[in-house]
N, C-alpha and C positions, 0 to 999 in steps of 0.2 A: 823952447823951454830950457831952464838952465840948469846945468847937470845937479845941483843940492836938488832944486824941486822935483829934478826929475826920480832923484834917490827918494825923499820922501815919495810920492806919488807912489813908485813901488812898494816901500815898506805898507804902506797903507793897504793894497791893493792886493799886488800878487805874491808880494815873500811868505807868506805862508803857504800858501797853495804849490809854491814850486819847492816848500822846502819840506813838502810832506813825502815825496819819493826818495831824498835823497839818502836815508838809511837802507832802504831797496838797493838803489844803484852800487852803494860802498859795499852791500852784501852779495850783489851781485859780481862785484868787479875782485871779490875775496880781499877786499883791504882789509888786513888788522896789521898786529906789533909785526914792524920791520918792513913792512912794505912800505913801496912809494906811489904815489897819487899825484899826478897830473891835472889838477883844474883850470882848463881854461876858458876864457870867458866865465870867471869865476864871479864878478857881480858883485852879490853883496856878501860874497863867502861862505854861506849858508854850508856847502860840501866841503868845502876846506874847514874849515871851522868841526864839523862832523867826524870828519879824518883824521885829524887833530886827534882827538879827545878816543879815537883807536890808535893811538901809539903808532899812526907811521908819521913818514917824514911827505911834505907835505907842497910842492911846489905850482906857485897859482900865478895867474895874470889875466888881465882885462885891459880892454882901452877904453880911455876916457868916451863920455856918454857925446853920442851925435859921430864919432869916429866909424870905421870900419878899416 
């Protein structure tokens, strides 16, 4: 499958379901203003994007889709 299809297939499928924890986890891990966040394997951003929008600073990466 080729990684766009594979990005919709997700959006379709599971990005809400995986992005229903990730206020949890930011609350857990005590991110707000001035902290830094660490995403990786960040996907389709969902947590990065979250972290974002808490004033800290924000660094992410993933490998392309079919990679490890």
């Amino acid at each position: 499958m080729y990684p766009v299809r594979q990005a919709e297939a997700y959006a379709r499928t599971c990005a809400r379901l995986c992005a229903h924890p990730a206020a949890a986890l930011l609350d857990a891990a005590g991110a707000g203003a001035g902290s830094r966040v660490l995403d990786v394997g960040s996907g389709s951003g969902t947590v990065s994007f979250l972290a974002g929008g808490r004033d800290t600073r924000v660094y992410a990466g993933t490998t392309p889709a079919g990679r490890s």
